[in-house]
N, C-alpha and C positions, 0 to 999 in steps of 0.2 A: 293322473292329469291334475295339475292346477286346479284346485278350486273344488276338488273331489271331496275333501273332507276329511285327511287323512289324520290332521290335528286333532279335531273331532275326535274322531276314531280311540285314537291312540290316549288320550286324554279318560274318555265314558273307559275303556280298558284298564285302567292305570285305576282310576278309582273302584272300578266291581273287583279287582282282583287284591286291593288293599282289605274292603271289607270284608272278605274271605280271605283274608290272613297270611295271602301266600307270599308276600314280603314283608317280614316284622322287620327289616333292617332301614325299612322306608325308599322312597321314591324320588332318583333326578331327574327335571327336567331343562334340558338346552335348546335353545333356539339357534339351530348353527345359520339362519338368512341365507342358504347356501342360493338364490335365486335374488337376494338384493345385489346392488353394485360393490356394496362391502362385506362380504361373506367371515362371518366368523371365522377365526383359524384354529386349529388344535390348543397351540399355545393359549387363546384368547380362551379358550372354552375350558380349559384344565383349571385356570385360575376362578370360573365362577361355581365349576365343582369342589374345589379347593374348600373354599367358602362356604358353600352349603354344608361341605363335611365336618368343617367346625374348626378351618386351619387357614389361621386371618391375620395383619400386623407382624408381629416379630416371628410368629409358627410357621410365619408364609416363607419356602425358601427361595434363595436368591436367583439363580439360573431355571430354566425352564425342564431341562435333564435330571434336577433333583424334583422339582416341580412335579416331575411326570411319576418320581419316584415313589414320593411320598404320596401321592393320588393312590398310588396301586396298593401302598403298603396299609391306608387307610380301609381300602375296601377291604382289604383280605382279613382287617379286626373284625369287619362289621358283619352279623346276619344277611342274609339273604337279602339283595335291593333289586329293582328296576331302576333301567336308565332307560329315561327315550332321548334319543339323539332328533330334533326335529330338523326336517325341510333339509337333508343333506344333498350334494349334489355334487359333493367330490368324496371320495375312499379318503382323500388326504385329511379330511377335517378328522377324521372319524378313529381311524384305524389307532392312533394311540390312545385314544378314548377306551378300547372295550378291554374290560377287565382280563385279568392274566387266570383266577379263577373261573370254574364252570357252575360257581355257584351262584353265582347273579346273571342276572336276564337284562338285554338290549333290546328294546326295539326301537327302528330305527321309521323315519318317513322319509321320503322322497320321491319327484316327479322323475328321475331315472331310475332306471332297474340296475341295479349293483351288482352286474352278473360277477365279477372279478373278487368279492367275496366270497366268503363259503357260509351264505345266508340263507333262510326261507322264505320265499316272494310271497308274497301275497298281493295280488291288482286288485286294485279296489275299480269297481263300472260306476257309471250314474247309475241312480235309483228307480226303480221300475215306474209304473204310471201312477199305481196305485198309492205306492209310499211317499212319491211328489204331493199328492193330493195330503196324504197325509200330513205331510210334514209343515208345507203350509195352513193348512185348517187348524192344528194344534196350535201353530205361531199365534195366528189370531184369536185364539179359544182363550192362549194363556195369556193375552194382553187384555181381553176385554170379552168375559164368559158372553154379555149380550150380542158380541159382533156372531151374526149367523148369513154372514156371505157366502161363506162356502158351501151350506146349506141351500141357500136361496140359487147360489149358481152353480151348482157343477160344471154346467159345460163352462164354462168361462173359466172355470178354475183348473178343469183339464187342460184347456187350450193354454191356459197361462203357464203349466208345468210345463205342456211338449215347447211352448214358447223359450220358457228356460232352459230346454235342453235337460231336464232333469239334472241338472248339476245342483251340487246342494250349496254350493257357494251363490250362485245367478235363484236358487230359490229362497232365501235365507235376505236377501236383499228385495228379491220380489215383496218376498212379505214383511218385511221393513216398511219398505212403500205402501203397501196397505193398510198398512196399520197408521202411517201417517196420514193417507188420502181415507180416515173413517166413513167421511160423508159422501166418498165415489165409490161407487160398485166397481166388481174385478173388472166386468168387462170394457171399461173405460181406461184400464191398464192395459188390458188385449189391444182393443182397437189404437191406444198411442203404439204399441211396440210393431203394431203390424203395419202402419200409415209411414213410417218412421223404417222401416225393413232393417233393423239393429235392433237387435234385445240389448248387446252392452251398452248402447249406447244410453238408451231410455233408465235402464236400469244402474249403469252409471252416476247419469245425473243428477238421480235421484235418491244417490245412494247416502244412510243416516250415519255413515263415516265409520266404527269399529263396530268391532262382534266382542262376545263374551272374554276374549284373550288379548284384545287391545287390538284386534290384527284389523286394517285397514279392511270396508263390504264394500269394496271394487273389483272387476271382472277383467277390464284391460291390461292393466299392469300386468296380472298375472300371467297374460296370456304374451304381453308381449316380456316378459323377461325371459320367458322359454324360447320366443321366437327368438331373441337376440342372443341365445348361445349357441345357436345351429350353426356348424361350416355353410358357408355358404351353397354348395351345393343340394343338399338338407336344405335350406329354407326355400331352395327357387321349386324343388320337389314338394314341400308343403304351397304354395303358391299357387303352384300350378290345378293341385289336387284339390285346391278351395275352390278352383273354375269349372269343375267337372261337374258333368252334367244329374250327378246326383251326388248324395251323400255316401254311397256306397260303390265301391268303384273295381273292376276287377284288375286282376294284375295287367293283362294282357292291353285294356284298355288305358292304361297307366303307362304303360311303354308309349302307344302313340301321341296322349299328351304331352309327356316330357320329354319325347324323341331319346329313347335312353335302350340300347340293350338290358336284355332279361338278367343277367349277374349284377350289372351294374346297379339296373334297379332295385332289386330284390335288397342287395347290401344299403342302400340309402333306405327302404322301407322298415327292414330290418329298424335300424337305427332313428329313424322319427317312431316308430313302437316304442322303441325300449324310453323312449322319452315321454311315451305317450301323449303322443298329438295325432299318433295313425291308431289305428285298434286294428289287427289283421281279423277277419272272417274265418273262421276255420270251418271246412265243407259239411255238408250232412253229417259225416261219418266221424267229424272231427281230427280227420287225418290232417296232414303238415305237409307241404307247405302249405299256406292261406292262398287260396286263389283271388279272394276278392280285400279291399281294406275299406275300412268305414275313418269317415272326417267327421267330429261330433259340432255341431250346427252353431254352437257360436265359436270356434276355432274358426270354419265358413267362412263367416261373417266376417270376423277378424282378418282374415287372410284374404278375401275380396274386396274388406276397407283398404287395406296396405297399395295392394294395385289399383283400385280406381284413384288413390291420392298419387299417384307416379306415375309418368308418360312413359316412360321408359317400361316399364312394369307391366301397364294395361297394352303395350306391345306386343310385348312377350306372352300376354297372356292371350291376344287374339289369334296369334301363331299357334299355338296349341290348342286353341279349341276349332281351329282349324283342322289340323292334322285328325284330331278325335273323330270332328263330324266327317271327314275321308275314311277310317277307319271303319265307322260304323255303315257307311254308306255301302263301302266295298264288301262287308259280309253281309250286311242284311239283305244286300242284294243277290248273295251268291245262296243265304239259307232261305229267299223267296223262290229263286230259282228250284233248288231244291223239294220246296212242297208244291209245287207244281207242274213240276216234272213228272211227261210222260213217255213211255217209250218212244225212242226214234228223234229225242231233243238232243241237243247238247248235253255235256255229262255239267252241272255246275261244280263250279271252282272250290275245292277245299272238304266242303262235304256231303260223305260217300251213301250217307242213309239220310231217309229222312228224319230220325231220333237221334242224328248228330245236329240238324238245322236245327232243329227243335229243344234241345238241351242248351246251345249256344244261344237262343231268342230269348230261353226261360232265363238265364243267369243274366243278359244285361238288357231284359226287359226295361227295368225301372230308367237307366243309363239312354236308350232309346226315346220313349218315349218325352223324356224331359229335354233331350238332344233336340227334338223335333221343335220342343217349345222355342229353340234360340233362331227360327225362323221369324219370330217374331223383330228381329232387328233384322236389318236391308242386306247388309253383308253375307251373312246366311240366309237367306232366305232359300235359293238356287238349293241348295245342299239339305236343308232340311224339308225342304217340299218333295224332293226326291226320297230321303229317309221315308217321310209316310206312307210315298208308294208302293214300298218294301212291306209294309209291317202289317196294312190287312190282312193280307191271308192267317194269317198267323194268332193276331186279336181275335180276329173269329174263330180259328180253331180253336184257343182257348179261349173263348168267351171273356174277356177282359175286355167290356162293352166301351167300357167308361173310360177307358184308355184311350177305346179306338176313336172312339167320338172327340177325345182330347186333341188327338193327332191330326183330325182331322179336318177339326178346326183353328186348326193352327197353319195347316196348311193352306186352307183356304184364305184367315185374312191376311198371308204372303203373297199370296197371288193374287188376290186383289190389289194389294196394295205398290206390285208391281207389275201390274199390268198385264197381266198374263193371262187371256182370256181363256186358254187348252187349259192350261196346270187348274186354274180356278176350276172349271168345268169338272176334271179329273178329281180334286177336292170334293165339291159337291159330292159327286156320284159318291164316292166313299164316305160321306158321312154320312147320305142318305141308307146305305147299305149297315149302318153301326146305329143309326137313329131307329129301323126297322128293328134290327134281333134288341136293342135293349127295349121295344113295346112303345114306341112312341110313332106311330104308324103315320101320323098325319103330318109330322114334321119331317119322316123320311120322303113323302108324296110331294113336300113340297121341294124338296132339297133334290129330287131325281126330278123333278120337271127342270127345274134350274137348269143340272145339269144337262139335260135333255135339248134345251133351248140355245145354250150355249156350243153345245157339239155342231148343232142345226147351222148355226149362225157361221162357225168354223168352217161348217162344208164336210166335217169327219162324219161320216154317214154311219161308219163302222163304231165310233163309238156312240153314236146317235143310237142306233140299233140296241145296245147296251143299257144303255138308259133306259128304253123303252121296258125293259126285260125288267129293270128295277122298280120301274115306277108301277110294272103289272105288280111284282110282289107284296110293293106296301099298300097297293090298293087293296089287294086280296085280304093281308094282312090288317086293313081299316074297316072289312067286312063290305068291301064293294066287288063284288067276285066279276057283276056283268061287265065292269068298265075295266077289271084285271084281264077277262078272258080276251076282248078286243084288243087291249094292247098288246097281248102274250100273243096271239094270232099273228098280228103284226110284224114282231119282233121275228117267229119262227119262219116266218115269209123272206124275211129281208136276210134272214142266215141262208138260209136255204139255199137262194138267190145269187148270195155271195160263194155257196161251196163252203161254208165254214162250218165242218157237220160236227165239230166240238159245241160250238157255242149252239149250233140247233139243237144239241141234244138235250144242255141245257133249257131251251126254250119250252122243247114238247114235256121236259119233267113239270117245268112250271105250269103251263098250259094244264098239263092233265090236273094239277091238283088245283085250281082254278074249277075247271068242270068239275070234279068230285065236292066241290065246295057248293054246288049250286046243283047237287044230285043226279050225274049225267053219267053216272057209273062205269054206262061200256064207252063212252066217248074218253072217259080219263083211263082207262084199260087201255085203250089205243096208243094215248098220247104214249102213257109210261111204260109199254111196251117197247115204239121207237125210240125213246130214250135210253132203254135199255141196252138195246140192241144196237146205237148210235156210241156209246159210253164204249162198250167190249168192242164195238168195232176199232176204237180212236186209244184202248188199251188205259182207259182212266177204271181201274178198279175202285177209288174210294166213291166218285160217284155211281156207280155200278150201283155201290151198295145203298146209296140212298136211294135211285130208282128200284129196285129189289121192294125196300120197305116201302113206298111209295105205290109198286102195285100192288101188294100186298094189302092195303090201305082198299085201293079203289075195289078189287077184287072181293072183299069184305063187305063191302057196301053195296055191292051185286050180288053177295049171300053166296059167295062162295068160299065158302069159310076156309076148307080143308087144303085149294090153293094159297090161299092166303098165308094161312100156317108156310105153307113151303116157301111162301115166297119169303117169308122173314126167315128162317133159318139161311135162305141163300145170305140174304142182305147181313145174319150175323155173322157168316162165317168171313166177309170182308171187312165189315167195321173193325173184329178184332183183330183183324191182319194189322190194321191200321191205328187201333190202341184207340179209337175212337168211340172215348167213352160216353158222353155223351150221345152220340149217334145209336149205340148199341144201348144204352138205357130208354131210348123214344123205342127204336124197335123191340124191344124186349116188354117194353108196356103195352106195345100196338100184339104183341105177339098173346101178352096175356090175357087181354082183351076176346081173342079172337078164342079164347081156348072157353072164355065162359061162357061166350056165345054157344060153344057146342055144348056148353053142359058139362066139362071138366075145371071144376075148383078147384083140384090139389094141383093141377097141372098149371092152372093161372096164377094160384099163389106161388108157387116156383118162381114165375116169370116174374111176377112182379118185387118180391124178395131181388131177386137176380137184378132188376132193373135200378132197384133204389140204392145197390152197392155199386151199379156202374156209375151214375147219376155222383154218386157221394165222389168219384174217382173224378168226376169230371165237375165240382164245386159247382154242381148245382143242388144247395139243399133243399129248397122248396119242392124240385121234382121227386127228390130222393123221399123225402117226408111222405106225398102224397102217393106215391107207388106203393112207402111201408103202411100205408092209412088201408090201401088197396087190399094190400094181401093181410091184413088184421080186420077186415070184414070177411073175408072169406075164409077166416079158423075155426 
C-alpha cells in the first residue's frame, strides 16, 4: 500500500547489509516515480545508472541499445552490488534494468505485486498498535528528550495511532504535527481528526512538507494516484466497498453491494489485492480462498470523500447500501428464524442447523451491527429497525451486550424519529432486555415500562403481556423480587388466558425464580416444574434446560440436595446438546455447589474446574476466574 513504508524499508536494508560487507561492489539506487504522472522509463533510468557507474560525456554511448550494453558489461566488472529499483509499477521500467549476472541483488518496491516476474514478494501490513506507539513516542523523544507526551498520554497516543490507521506514512506526519503544535497535547490532535471525521484531511494540512528522502509527508496524493490507475470497474468496486458497513466485509456481502456475480467479483478483488487497496482475510485455518476482505480506514475515508463530492457517485452509492441492508435483512432474518425454531414451525429459508445460523451471525456480526447504525438516516430507517429485530436472539446468545444495546438504540431513535409508535415500543423492550444482562437493572426497568406503556396505548395486549414479563425480570434483577413476583403473576395470567402456553412457560420459569429469590422454595418448585413440563410439552429443549437447572436451584434451597444434583445433570445433558456454554458453566457451578453442600469436595472441584473451561468457551472470564478461585479453595 501507498504510504506503507517500503522506501524506508528498502533504504534501513541497503545500509545493514553494506556494514556487513555483503556488497563490496556498492549500492544503486532509482526512483522509477512509477505512480507520478511522469513515470520514469527504462531508457531514462539506464542513463542515471550509467552515471553512478562512472560512465558520463564522451563514455556515454550514443543510442539507448548500446546504452543498455555498456550498463550490463559495467556490472559484470564490478563485485557484487544491490540495485533497489523504487516505487515500480510497470515490469517495462524495470525488466532491462536487472542484471544478466546472478551475482548481484535487486530489490525492487512497489504498490503492485509483480506476479509476471519470477520474483519473491514480500507484503509489507501496517504496524501493529504497539509499534505505532512506538514509532511516534521515539519521533518526539528524538526532537526534544524533554517532550514526555507520550508518556503523560497514552491513551490519546493510542487513539492517535488507530486514528492513523497505523500507516507509517499518516504516522510520520502525525508526529510532524506534534512536534510543531509542542505547546498542544496529543489529544487536541485526537479531538481535530475526530470533529473533522478525515484523518488525511487534518493531517494533510498540516503536513511539514518532505521526509528524510525529499519525498512530499502527504497522504492524499498517494492514495489517489493508485485510485486513478484503476479500470474503471476496479474503482466503482473500491467505492462501493468504502460504503460498506464495516471495515471488514465478506465476499458474499460484497456481491450484494456491487450487484456483481461471484467470478466476476472475485477477479476484481483479486486485482484491487494485488494493488493493495483490498487486503483479503484468510479464514481460521488460513485456507484460500479469502472469504472476507478488509478496506484499511483512510482508503475509507478517501473513498467516501470521492462519493460525497459526486451526485452521480453518492447515487450509486445509496443503491448499494441498499441492496446490502436487503441482504442482511433477508438472512438475519432467516438465521433468527432459525434459533428459534421449534418443532412443528416452518423449516427457515437457507439454514439447515442451528451452528449454520450461528456461524453466518458470527462472520458478519461486526457488518450487522454497524448496518443497523445507518438507521440513523430516514431512508433506512424501515430496513434497519427491522435488522435489529433479527439480531437479539443472537447478541444474547452470545452475550455481546454492548452490541445489542448499540442496536438497539439505534433502533429506537429511528422510530422515534419517525413516528412509529409499535417499532419504538419493540425498540424499548429490546434494549431494556440488553440493559438487564449487561447489570444495569434500573435502566432496563425503565426502558420495559416505556415499552410496556406504549404496547398499552397501541391496544397490543400481547406484547403488553411481554413487557410485563420483562419488566418483572429487571425488577428481580434490581433486588425488588416483591414487585417482580406481582408482575410475573400477571403476565403468566394473561398468557394463560391467551392459550400461549410457550410464552406461559416462560412466565412460570420466571415467576418461580422470583419466589426462590424471596425464599418460598416449594412455591418456586411449582412454578419450575410447570415450566418444565410447559417447555417438553411445546418441544423447546434449550429452555428445558434452563428450567432443569432452575429447579435444581429451587429444590436445593428446600435441602434437597440429591434431586437437585439430578436435576442439573438433566439440564446438562441439553445445554451441551446445544453448545451452550455459558448455560452449562452457571449449571455446572449450581452443580458444584450442591455437591459441597453434601460434603463432596473432589466432586465440587470437578464441577467447578469443568465450569470455569465452559465459562472461558463462552467469553465470560470473570465467571471462569471465580469458578477456578472456587475449586483452588477446595485443593
Amino acid at each position: 500500500m501507498g504510504g506503507i513504508g517500503k522506501t524506508a524499508l528498502a533504504v534501513e536494508a541497503a545500509h545493514r547489509a553494506r556494514t556487513q560487507g555483503w556488497f563490496p561492489g556498492g549500492t544503486l539506487f532509482v526512483d522509477l516515480r512509477g505512480y507520478d504522472d511522469n513515470p520514469v522509463t527504462a531508457d531514462q533510468a539506464v542513463l542515471a545508472l550509467l552515471d553512478a557507474l562512472g560512465a558520463r560525456g564522451p563514455d556515454l554511448p550514443p543510442t539507448a541499445a548500446r546504452q543498455y550494453d555498456a550498463y550490463r558489461a559495467l556490472l559484470e566488472r564490478r563485485d557484487r552490488m544491490l540495485l533497489i529499483l523504487d516505487n515500480a509499477s510497470d515490469p517495462a521500467q524495470l525488466l532491462e534494468l536487472l542484471p544478466d549476472t546472478d551475482r548481484h541483488r535487486v530489490l525492487i518496491t512497489s504498490r503492485d505485486r509483480p506476479d509476471s516476474l519470477p520474483v519473491r514478494l514480500i507484503d509489507l501490513e501496517t504496524l501493529d498498535p504497539e509499534e505505532s506507539v512506538a514509532l511516534v513516542a521515539r519521533a518526539l523523544h528524538s526532537a526534544d528528550e524533554r517532550d514526555d507526551r507520550a508518556e503523560r498520554e497514552p491513551d490519546a497516543l493510542r487513539e492517535l495511532t488507530a486514528l492513523c490507521g497505523h500507516l507509517p506514512l499518516a504516522l510520520q506526519i502525525g508526529a510532524a504535527l506534534l512536534r510543531r503544535r509542542r505547546l498542544r497535547d496529543i489529544a487536541s490532535l485526537v479531538t481535530e481528526i475526530r470533529k473533522t471525521g478525515d484523518a488525511t484531511a487534518v493531517l494533510d494540512e498540516g503536513s511539514p512538507g518532505t521526509d528524510l528522502y525529499g519525498r512530499s509527508l502527504v497522504l492524499r496524493p498517494v492514495l489517489e494516484t493508485s485510485y486513478r490507475r484503476l479500470p474503471p470497474d476496479q474503482a466503482r468496486l473500491l467505492r462501493l466497498l468504502c460504503l460498506g458497513p464495516g471495515a471488514e466485509t465478506s465476499t458474499e456481502a460484497i456481491a450484494a453491494l456491487a450487484d456483481l456475480g461471484t467470478e466476476v467479483l472475485l477477479s476484481l478483488l483479486e486485482e484491487l489485492a494485488a494493488t493493495h487497496l483490498v487486503t483479503p482475510v484468510r479464514c481460521v485455518d488460513g485456507s484460500v480462498p479469502a472469504t472476507r476482505w478488509r478496506v484499511h480506514d483512510l482508503v475509507r475515508a478517501f473513498g467516501a470523500g470521492l462519493v460525497a463530492a459526486d451526485a452521480g457517485l453518492r447515487e450509486e452509492g445509496e443503491a448499494a447500501r441498499k441492496r446490502v441492508l436487503e441482504y442482511y435483512c433477508r438472512w438475519a432474518h432467516a438465521a433468527d428464524d432459525r434459533l428459534r425454531w421449534l418443532p412443528g414451525m416452518p423449516e427457515p429459508e437457507r439454514f439447515a442447523a442451528r451452528a449454520q445460523a450461528l456461524a453466518w451471525l458470527d462472520g458478519e456480526r461486526a457488518g450487522l451491527v454497524a448496518a443497523v447504525g445507518w438507521a440513523r438516516e430516514e431512508r433506512f430507517a424501515g430496513a434497519a429497525v427491522q435488522l435489529a429485530a433479527c439480531l437479539g436472539e443472537y447478541l444474547d446468545w452470545r452475550r455481546h451486550f454492548d452490541d445489542w444495546i448499540t442496536v438497539a438504540e439505534a433502533a429506537r431513535e429511528a422510530a422515534h424519529r419517525s413516528g412509529d409508535r409499535l417499532d419504538e415500543a419493540i425498540a424499548w423492550n429490546s434494549l431494556g432486555l440488553a440493559l438487564r444482562q449487561a447489570g444495569r437493572a434500573e435502566e432496563a426497568i425503565d426502558a420495559h415500562t416505556r415499552a410496556r406503556d406504549f404496547f398499552q396505548a397501541a391496544g397490543d395486549s400481547h406484547r403488553e403481556a411481554m413487557a410485563w414479563g420483562n419488566l418483572g425480570l429487571a425488577l428481580r434483577r434490581a433486588g425488588r423480587a416483591r414487585e417482580a413476583i406481582s408482575a410475573l403473576r400477571r403476565v403468566r395470567d394473561l398468557f394463560q388466558a391467551a392459550g400461549d402456553s410457550h410464552r406461559e412457560a416462560n412466565a412460570w420459569g420466571n415467576l418461580g425464580s422470583a419466589l426462590r429469590a424471596v425464599g418460598r422454595a416449594e412455591e418456586a418448585i411449582d412454578a419450575h416444574t410447570r415450566a418444565r413440563d410447559l417447555y417438553q410439552a411445546a418441544g423447546d429443549r434449550h429452555r428445558e434446560a434452563r428450567a432443569w437447572n432452575n429447579f435444581g436451584l429451587a429444590l436445593r434451597q428446600a435441602g434437597r440436595i440429591e434431586e437437585a444434583i439430578e436435576a442439573y445433570g438433566k439440564s446438562l445433558e441439553l445445554r451441551r446438546e446445544f453448545e451452550d456454554w455459558y448455560g452449562e458453566g452457571r449449571t455446572l457451578s449450581n452443580l458444584a455447589f450442591a455437591h459441597e453442600a453434601a460434603r463432596r469436595p473432589a466432586e465440587a472441584r470437578t464441577a467447578y474446574l469443568q465450569s470455569a473451561d465452559a465459562y472461558t468457551r463462552a467469553n465470560a472470564p470473570t465467571e471462569a476466574a471465580q469458578a477456578r478461585a472456587a475449586a483452588e479453595a477446595l485443593a
